[in-house]
LUMPA-122887 format. One record per atom (N, C-alpha, C): x, y, z negated; residue in one letter. Coordinates in steps of 0.05 Angstrom, whole numbers, plus 5000, padded with zeros to 4 digits. Layout:
<fizas>
XYZA;...
</fizas>
This chain:
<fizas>
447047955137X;447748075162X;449047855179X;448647825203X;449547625225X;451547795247X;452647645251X;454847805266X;454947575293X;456047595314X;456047395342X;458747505354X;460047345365X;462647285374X;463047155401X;463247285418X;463147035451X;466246975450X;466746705469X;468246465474X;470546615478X;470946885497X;472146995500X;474047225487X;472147265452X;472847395434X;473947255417X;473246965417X;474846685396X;478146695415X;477446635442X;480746615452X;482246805452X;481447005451X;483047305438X;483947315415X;482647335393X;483147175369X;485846985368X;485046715375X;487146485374X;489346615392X;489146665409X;492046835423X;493546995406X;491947165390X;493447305376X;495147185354X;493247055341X;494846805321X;496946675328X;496846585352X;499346415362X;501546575373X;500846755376X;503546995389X;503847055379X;503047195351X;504747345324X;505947105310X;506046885307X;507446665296X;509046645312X;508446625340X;510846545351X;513346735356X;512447005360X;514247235360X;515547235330X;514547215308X;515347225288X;517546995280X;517546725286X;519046565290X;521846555306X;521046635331X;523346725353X;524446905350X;524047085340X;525747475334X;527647345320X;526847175302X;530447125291X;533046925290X;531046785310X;532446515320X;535546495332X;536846805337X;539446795335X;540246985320X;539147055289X;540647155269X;541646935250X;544046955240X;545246915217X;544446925191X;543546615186X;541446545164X;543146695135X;543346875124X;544947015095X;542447095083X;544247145066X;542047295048X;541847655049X;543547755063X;542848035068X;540947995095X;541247875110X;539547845130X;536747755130X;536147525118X;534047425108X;533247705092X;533647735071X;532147905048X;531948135065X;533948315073X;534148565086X;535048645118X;534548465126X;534548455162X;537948605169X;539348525150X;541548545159X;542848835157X;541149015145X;541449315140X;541449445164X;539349375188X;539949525213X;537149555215X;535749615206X;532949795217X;532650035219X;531950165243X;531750455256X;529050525246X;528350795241X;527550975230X;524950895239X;524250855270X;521850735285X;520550495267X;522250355263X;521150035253X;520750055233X;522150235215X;520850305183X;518850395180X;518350685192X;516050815199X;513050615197X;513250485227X;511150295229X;510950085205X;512949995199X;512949735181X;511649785157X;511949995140X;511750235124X;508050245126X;507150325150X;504350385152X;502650085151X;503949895169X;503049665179X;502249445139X;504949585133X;504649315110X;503049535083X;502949765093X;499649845070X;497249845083X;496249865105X;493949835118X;493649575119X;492049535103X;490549135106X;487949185111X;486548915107X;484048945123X;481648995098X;483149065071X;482549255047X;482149475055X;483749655061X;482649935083X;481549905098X;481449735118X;479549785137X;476449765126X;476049505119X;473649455110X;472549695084X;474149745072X;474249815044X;473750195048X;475250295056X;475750515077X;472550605103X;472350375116X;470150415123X;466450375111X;467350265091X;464750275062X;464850475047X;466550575040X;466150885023X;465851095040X;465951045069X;465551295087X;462751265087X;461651055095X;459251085091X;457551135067X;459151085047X;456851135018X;457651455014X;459351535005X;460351785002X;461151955018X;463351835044X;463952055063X;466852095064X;468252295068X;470652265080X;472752325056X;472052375025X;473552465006X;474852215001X;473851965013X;476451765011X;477951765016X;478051915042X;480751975051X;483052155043X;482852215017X;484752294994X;486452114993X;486251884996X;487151564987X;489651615011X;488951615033X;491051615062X;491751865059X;491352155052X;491852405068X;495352415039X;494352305013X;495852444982X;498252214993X;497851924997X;500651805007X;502951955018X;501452125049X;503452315059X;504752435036X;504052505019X;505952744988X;507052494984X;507052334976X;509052124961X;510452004984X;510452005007X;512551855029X;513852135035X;513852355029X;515152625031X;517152555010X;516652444979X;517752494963X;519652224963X;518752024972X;520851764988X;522951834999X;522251995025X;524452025037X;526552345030X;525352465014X;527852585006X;528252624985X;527252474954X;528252424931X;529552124931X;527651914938X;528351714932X;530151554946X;529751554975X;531051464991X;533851414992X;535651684990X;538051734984X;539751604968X;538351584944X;539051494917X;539551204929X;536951074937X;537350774947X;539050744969X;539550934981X;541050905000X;543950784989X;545151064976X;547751084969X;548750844950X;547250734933X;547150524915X;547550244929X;546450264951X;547449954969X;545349674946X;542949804936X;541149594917X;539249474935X;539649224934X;537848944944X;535348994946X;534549104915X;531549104897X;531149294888X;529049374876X;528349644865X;528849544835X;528849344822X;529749314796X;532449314797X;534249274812X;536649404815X;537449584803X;535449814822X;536450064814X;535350094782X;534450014771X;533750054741X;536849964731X;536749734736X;539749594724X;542149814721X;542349964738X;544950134751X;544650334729X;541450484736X;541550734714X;540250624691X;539750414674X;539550354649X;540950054640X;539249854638X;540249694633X;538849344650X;539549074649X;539048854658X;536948854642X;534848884623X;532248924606X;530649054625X;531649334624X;529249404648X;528549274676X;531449144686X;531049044713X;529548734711X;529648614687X;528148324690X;525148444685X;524148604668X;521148624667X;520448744682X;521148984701X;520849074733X;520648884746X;522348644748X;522048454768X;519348244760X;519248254741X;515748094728X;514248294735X;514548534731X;511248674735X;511648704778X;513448664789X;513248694809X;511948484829X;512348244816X;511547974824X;508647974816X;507948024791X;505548084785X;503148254804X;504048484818X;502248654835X;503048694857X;504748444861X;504848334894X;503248134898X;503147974870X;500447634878X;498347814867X;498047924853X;494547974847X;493248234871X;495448354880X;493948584886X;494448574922X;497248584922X;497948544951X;497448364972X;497248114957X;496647804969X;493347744966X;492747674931X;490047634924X;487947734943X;488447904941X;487048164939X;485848134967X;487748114978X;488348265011X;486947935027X;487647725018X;487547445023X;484047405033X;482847484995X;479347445004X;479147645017X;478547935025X;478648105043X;478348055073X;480547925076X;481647675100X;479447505112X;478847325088X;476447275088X;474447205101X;472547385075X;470047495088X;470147635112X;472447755125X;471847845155X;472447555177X;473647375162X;473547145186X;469947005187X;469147075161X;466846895156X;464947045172X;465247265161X;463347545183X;463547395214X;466047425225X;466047385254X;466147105263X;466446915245X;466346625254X;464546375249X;463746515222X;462246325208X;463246105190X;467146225175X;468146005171X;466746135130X;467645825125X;467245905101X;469446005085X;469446145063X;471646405055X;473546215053X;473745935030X;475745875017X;478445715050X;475945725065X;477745565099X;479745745112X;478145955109X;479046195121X;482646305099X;481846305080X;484346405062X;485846215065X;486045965070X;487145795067X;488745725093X;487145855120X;488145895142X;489946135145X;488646375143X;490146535138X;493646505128X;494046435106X;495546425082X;497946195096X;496946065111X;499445885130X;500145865144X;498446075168X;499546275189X;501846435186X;500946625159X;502546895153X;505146725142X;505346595120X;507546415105X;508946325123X;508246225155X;510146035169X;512646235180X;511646425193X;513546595208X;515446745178X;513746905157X;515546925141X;517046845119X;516746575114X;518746355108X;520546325127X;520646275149X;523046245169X;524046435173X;523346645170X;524746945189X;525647125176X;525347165147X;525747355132X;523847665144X;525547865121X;525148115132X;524648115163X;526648085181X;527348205205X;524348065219X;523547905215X;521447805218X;519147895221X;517947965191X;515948095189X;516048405188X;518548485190X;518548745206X;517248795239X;518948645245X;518548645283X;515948595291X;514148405272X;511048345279X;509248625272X;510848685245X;508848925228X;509249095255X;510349215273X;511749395288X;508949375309X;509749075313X;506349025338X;504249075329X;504048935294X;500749005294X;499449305277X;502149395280X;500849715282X;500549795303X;500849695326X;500449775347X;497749735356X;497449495348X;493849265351X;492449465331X;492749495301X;491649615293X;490849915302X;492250075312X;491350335312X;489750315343X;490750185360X;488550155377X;486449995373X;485549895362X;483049735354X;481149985339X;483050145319X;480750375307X;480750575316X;482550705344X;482550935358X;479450775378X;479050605385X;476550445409X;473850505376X;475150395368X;471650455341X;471750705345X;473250955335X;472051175337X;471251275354X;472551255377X;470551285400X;467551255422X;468651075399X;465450915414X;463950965391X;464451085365X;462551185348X;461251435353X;463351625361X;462951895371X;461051905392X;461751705410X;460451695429X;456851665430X;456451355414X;453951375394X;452351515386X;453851625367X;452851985354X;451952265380X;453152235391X;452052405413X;449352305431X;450652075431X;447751975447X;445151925430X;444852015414X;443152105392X;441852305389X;443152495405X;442552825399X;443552965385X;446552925377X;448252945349X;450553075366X;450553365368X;453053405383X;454153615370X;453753685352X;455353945339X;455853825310X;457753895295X;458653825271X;456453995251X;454654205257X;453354305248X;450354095246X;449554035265X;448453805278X;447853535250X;451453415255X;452253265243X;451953255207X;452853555195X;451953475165X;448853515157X;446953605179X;444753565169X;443753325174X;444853065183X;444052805181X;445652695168X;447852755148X;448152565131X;447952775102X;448652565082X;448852615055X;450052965054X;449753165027X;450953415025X;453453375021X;454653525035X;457853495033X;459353255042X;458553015053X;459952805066X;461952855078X;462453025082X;464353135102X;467253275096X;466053275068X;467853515052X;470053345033X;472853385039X;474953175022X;475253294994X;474853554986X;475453574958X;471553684947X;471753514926X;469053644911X;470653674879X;468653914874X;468654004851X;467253804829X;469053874798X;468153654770X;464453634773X;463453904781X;460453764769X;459153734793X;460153654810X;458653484843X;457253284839X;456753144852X;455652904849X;456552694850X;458352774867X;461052504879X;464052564853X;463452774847X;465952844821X;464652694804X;462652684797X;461652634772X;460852324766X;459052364796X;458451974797X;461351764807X;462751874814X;464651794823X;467551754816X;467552004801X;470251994797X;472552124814X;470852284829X;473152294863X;472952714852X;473952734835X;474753084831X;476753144848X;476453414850X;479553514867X;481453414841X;481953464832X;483053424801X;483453274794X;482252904801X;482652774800X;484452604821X;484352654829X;486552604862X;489152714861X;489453044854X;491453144842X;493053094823X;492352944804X;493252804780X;494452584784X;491952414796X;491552174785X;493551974807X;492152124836X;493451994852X;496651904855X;497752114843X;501352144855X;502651964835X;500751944811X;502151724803X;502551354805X;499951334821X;499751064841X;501151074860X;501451364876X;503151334902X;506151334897X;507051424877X;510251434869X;510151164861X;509251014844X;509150734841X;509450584872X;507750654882X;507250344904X;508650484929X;509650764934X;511150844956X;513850894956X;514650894924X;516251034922X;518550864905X;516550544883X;518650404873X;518350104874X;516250074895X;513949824901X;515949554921X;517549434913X;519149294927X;517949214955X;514949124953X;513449064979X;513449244997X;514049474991X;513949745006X;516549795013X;518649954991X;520549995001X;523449835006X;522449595012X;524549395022X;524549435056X;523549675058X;523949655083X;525849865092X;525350055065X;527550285076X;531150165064X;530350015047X;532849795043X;534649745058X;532849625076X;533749455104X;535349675123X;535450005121X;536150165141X;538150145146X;539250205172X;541050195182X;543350495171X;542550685169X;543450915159X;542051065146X;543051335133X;541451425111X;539251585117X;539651705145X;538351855161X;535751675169X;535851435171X;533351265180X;531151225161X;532351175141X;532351135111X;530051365107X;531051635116X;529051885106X;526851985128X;527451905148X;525551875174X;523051635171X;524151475169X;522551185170X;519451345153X;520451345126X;518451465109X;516351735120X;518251905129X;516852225145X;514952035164X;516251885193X;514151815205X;511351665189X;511751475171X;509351325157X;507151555147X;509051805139X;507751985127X;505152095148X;506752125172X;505252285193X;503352035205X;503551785200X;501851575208X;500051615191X;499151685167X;499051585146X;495451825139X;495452045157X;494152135168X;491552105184X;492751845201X;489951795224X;488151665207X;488651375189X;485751345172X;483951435171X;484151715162X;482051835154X;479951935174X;480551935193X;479851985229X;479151785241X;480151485243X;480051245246X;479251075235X;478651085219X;477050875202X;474850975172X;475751205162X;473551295146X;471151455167X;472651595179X;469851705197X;467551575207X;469351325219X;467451125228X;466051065221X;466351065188X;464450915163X;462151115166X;463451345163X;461651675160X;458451645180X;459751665195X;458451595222X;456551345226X;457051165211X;455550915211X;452950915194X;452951145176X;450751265166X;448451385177X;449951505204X;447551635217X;446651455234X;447951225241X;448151095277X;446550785257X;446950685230X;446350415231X;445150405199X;444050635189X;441950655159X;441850425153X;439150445181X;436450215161X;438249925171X;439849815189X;441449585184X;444149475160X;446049805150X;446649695126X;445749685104X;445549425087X;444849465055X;446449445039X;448349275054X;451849335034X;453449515034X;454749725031X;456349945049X;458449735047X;459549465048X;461549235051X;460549125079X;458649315091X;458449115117X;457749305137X;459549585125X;459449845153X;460149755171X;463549565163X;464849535194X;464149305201X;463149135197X;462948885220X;459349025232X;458749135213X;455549255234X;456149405257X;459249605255X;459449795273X;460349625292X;462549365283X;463549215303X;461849065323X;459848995307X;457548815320X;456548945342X;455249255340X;453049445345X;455049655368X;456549645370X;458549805383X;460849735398X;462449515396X;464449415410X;463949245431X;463649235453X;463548925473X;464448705472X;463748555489X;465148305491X;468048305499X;470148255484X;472148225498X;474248415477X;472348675475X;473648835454X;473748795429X;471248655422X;471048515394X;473448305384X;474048275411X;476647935399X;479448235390X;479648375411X;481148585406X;481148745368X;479748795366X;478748885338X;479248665329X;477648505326X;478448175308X;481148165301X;482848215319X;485948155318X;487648375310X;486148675304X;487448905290X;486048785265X;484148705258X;483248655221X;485748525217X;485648255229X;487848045223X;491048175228X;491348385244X;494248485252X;494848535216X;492648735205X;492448885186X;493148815158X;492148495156X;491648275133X;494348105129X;495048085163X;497947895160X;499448045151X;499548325152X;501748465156X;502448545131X;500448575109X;500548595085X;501148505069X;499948185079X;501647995057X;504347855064X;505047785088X;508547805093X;509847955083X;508848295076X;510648405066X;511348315036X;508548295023X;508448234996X;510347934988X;509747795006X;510947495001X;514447585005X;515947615030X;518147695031X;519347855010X;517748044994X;519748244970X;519348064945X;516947834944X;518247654925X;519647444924X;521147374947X;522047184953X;524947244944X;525147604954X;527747734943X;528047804922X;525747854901X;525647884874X;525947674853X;525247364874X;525747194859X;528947084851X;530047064879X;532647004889X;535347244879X;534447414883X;536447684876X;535747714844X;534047764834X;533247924814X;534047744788X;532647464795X;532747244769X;534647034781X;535246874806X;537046704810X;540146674803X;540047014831X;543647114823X;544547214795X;542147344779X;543447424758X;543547124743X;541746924736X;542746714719X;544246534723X;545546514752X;546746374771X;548946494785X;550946654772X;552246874797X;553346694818X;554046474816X;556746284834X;554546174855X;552446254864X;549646154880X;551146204905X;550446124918X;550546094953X;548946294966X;549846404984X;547446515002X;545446355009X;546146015019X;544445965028X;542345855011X;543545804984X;541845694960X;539546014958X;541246174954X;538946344953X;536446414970X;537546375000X;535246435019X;533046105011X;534145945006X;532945665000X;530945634970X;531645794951X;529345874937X;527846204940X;529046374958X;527346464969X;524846424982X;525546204997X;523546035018X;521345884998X;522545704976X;520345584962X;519045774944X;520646024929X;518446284919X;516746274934X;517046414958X;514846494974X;512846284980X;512746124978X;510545894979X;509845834959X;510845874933X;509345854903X;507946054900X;508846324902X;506046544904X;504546504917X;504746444946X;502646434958X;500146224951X;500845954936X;499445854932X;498145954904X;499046134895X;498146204866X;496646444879X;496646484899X;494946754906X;492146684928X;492846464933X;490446344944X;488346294912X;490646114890X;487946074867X;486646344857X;487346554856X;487446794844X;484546944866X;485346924888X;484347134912X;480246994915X;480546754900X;477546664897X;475646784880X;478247014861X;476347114838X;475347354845X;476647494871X;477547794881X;472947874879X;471847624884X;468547744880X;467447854860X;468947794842X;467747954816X;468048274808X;469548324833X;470248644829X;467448724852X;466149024832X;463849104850X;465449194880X;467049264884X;468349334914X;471149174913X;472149124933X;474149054945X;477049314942X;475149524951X;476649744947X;477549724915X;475749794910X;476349854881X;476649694866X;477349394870X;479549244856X;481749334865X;482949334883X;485749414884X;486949634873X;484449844867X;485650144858X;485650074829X;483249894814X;483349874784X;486749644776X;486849504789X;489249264783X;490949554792X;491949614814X;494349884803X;494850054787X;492150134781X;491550324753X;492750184729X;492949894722X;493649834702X;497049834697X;499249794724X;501149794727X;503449954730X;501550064745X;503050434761X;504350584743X;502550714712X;503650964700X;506950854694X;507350674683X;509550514667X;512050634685X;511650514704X;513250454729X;514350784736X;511750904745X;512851044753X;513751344743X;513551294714X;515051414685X;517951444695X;518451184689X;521751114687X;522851134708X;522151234737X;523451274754X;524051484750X;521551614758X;521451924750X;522852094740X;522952044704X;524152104684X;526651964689X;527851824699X;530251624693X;532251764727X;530851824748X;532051994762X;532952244757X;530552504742X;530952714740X;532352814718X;532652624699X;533052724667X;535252594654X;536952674658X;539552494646X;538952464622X;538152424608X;537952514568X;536352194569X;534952154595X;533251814588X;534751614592X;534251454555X;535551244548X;534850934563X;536650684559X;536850474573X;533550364546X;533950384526X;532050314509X;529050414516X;529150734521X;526750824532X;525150704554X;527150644571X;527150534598X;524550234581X;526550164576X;525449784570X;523049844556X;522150044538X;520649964513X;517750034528X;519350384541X;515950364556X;514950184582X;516550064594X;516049884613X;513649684594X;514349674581X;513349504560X;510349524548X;510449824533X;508049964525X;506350004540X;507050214568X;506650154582X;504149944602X;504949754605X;504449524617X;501749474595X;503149414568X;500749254556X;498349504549X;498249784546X;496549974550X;495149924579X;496549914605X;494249954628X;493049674622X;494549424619X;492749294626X;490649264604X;490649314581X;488749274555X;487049594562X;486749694583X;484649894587X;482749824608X;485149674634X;483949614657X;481749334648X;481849104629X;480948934619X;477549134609X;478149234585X;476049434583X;474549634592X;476049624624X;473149764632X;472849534659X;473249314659X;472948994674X;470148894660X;467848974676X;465448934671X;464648554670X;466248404684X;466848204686X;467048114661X;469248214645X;470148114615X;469648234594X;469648554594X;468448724572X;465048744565X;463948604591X;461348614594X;459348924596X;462049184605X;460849524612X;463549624614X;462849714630X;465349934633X;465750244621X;466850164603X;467250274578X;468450564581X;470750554591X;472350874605X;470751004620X;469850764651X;468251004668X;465551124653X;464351014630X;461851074626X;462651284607X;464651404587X;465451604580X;466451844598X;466251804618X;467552034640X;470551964655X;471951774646X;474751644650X;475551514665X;474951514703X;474251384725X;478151264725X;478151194740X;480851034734X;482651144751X;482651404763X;483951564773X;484851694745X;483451844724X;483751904706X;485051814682X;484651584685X;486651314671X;489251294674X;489851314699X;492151254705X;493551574694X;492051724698X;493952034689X;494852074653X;491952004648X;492752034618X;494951764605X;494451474623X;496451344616X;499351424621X;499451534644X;502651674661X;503651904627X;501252024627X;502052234601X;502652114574X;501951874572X;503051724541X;505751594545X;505351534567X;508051314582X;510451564575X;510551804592X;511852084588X;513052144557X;511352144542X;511952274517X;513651974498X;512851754504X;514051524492X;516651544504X;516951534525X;519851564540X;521951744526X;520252004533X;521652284508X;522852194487X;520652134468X;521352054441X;523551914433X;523251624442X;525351384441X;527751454459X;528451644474X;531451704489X;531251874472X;530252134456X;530852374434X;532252174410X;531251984411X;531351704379X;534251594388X;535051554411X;537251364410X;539451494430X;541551384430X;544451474433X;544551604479X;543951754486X;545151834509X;545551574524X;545551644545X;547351444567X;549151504573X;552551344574X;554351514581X;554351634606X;555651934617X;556352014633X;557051884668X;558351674657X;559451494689X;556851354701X;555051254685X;552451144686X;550651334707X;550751574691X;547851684705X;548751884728X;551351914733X;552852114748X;551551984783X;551551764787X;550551724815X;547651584813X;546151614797X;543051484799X;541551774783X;541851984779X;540452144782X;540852384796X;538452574794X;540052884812X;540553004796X;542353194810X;543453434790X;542053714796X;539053734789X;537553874795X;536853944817X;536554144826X;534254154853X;536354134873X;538254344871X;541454434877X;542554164900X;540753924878X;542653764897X;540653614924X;538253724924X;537353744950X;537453884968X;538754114962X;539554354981X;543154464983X;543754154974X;547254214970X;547854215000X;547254105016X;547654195051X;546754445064X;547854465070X;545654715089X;543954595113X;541554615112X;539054605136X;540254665165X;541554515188X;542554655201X;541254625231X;538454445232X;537554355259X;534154225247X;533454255267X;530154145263X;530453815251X;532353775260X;532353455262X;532453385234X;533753535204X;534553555185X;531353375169X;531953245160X;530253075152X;528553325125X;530253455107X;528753675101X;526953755107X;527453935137X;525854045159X;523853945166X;524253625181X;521553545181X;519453395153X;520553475129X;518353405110X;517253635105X;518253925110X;517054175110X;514854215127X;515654185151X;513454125171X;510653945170X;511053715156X;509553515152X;508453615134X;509353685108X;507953865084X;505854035085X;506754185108X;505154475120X;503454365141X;503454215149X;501354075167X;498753895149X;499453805119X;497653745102X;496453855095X;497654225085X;496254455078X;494054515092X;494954565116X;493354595137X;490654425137X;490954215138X;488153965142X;487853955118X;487454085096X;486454035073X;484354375067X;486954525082X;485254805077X;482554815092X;482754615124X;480954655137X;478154415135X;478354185117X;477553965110X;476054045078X;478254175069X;476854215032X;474754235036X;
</fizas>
C-alpha cells in the first residue's frame, strides 16, 4: 500500500514536533527542580489535567491503528477494550484513589510497602519497569513507526529512533508537569483528528447509497455491529471476544493497568486534592467512551468504503487516511497519530524514572539528595528508552500489534492485580502472600504467554484449546486468588496498625458520608455507570 503526503502535510507534521518539545520544555522552566515536582508535578494537578492525561497516555497510536484494524476485520466488539476501562476508572476513582490519596505514596509499590512489606514493593517495582519497556514503550515505539514509514517513507528503525529523542527530550527535562501539560494538548489533537475521520467516513458511506443503519449491516459482515456476541458465534469462538470473556477477563487487565499501573496512575498521584484525585479518573472514564465511535467505527466502515484496497486489516487507517482526508488535514491527523505515540511513551518513561529513583535509589540510599534523585531519574529514563528502542524491533513477530500488547499484559496483570484487590479488601492477607504470589504469579503468566508465543512455542497452544488470552488472564487471576488465600490462612495475620489505613472497612466505608450534591464524586460514577448500561443495552 502507498500512501502520499504534500509539502504542506510534512510542515504540519514538523510544526507539531517542534511545538510539543518546545511547550514541553518551557511549561517548566520556572518550576523548582525537586523531586516531588519532577516525579509528581508538585501535587497540584486539577481534575481537568488528570482526566485528559489519563486518556492521552492510554490512547497511542496502538489504538488507533490497532483499534481501527479489528473494526474492520470483526467490527465494533472491540470496543469492549475502551467501553470495560470506563468500569475500572469508576473503580479508580472511588476505591482506589482515596486510599492513594490519603497515604501521601510517590509509587504504587509504595503502597504495597505500607500494607505488606519492602518484598512486595521491590518486585512490583521490577514487574512495573518490565511492562512499561516491553509493552508501553516497545510496543508503542514500532507502532510509531510503521505509521511514519506509511506517511513518509522513512525506514522503521529511523523513525523509532527519531521518535524516541523527541519524546525523551522534553521528558527528561520536565518531569511529570511536563508531560502532563503536552498529554492535555494532544488529546486535544487527538480527538480532533478522529472526530474529522469519522466524519468524513460517514460522510463516504452515504455517498454510496448507505443511509440507514439497516442499510448499513447488510453491507458488512453478520453482526459487525454488535459489541457482545454469544460463546458459539463466530467471533466468540474464532476469536475469543465472548460476552463472558470481556466480563471476566477484561477487569482484570483494567484493575492492573488503571488501577495499579504506575504509568497510569502517577497522575492521579500528582493531585492537587482528593476530590481531583476521584474526578480526574470519572472524566477519563467518560473520555474513554468516544473510541469506540472514533476510531473503531471508522475501521467498521472502511469495510464497506475500501474492501478490495485493504489486504492487511493493519492498513485500515492509513487507507482511510490516504482515501478520505485532504491536503492539509492529513498533516493534521499525522500529528494526532504522533500526539497519541508521544504521549504514551513520556508517560511510560517518567513512572520509571520514579520507580527507579524512589522505589530502588531512596530505599538503598536514604541520605540521597533530591537532586541526586531527579539526576538518576534523568539517566533511568534514557536507559529504558534505549532498551526499548532494542526491544520495539522485535514488536513484528506478533500477528497484530494489537494483540501483542493485550498478550504481554495477559502475562503480568492477574498477579498484580490479586494483591491489590485482595490486599485492599481483606484484612486476613498476609505480607508473605503478598510476595510469594507476586512471584507465582509472574512466572505462571509469563510461562503461558511464552506457550502460546507462536514465535517460540512454534503453535499456540492455549488459543488452539479454546483459551484466547482474555481467558488466561481469568483463570490465571483465579490461581493467583486461591494461592493468596492459602499462604495468608498458612501464616501469621498482619498486625492491626498496618492494615487499619490501607484497607476498607467494608462497603460502609464508601458510604460513611452522606451523598449530599451531584457534584459528590459517588454521584457522578453512578451516572457514568448508568450511562454504560445504557450503551451496552442499546449496542449488545
Amino acid at each position: 500500500m502507498n500512501t502520499s503526503i504534500a509539502t504542506v502535510d510534512i510542515f504540519i507534521i514538523a510544526a507539531y514536533l517542534i511545538g510539543i518539545v518546545a511547550i514541553g520544555i518551557f511549561s517548566t522552566r520556572k518550576q523548582k527542580l525537586n523531586s516531588e515536582n519532577y516525579f509528581l508535578a508538585g501535587r497540584g494537578l486539577n481534575w481537568v489535567y488528570i482526566g485528559a492525561a489519563l486518556f492521552a497516555s492510554n490512547i497511542s497510536t496502538i489504538h488507533l491503528t490497532g483499534l481501527a484494524a479489528e473494526g474492520y476485520r470483526i467490527g465494533l466488539v472491540v470496543g469492549n477494550f475502551e467501553w470495560m476501562a470506563t468500569f475500572t476508572l469508576i473503580l479508580l476513582a472511588i476505591i482506589f484513589a482515596p486510599f492513594y490519596f490519603k497515604t501521601k505514596i510517590s509509587t504504587l509499590p509504595e503502597f504495597l510497602e505500607k500494607r505488606f512489606d519492602s518484598r512486595s514493593r521491590t518486585f512490583m517495582a521490577f514487574m512495573a519497569i518490565i511492562g512499561a519497556l516491553f509493552i508501553h514503550i516497545g510496543i508503542s515505539l514500532y507502532a510509531g513507526a510503521i505509521v511514519f514509514q506509511n506517511f513518509l517513507g522513512l525506514d522503521f528503525r529511523i523513525s523509532i529512533i527519531m521518535i524516541s529523542v523527541l519524546t525523551a527530550i522534553y521528558t527528561v527535562i520536565g518531569g511529570l508537569k511536563a508531560v502532563v501539560i503536552t498529554e492535555n494538548i494532544q488529546t486535544v489533537i487527538l480527538l480532533a483528528g478522529s472526530v474529522i475521520l469519522t466524519f468524513l467516513s460517514i460522510s463516504a458511506v452515504q455517498d454510496i447509497g448507505i443511509t440507514s443503519i439497516e442499510d448499513l449491516k447488510l453491507s458488512l459482515k453478520q453482526d459487525q455491529l454488535k459489541m457482545l456476541h454469544a460463546a458459539d458465534s463466530e467471533i466468540g469462538k474464532n476469536e475469543g471476544y465472548s460476552w463472558y470473556s470481556f466480563f471476566l477477563g477484561y477487569p482484570i487487565l483494567g484493575i492492573w493497568y488503571w488501577c495499579t499501573d504506575q504509568t497510569i496512575v502517577q497522575r492521579v498521584l500528582g493531585a492537587k486534592t482528593e476530590k481531583d484525585a476521584q474526578y480526574g479518573p470519572l472524566f477519563a472514564g467518560l473520555l474513554k467512551i468516544l473510541p469506540t465511535f472514533l476510531i473503531v467505527l471508522p475501521g467498521t466502515l472502511a469495510f464497506v468504503l475500501f474492501q478490495d484496497q485493504i489486504v492487511d486489516p493493519n492498513d485500515t487507517l492509513p487507507v482511510l487516511i490516504n482515501e478520505l482526508i485532504p491536503i492539509g488535514l492529513k498533516g493534521v491527523f499525522a500529528a494526532a497519530l504522533l500526539a497519541a505515540l508521544m504521549s504514551t511513551i513520556a508517560a511510560a518513561l517518567n513512572s520509571c524514572s520514579s520507580l527507579v529513583a524512589i522505589d530502588i535509589l531512596q530505599r538503598i540510599k536514604p541520605e540521597v539528595s533530591d537532586m541526586q534523585m531527579v539526576r538518576v531519574g534523568k539517566i533511568s529514563a534514557i536507559v529504558v528508552m534505549l532498551l526499548s528502542i532494542i526491544w520495539s524491533t522485535q514488536a513484528g513477530k506478533f500477528d497484530s500489534i494489537f494483540q501483542a500488547i493485550n498478550d504481554l499484559a495477559a502475562a503480568i496483570a492477574p498477579p498484580i492485580s490479586t494483591v491489590f484487590l485482595l490486599g485492599i479488601f481483606w484484612r486476613r492477607g498476609t505480607k508473605d502472600a503478598a510476595f510469594y504470589t507476586l512471584i507465582f504469579g509472574f512466572f505462571v503468566g509469563v510461562s503461558l504467554f511464552l506457550l502460546d508465543f507462536e514465535s517460540i512455542s512454534g503453535e499456540k497452544y492455549l488459543t488452539n484449546i479454546g483459551i484466547p488470552f482474555l481467558m488466561r488472564t481469568w483463570w490465571v487471576f483465579c490461581l493467583c486468588c486461591i494461592f493468596f488465600i492459602v499462604v495468608s490462612l498458612c501464616t501469621a495475620p498482619p498486625p492491626q496498625s498496618q492494615v487499619a489505613t490501607t484497607t476498607w472497612n467494608g462497603p460502609k466505608e464508601i458510604m460513611k458520608d452522606k451523598i449530599s450534591s451531584l457534584n459528590d464524586p459517588r454521584s457522578l460514577a453512578f451516572l457514568l455507570l448508568l450511562l454504560m448500561v445504557v450503551l451496552y443495552l442499546f449496542f449488545g
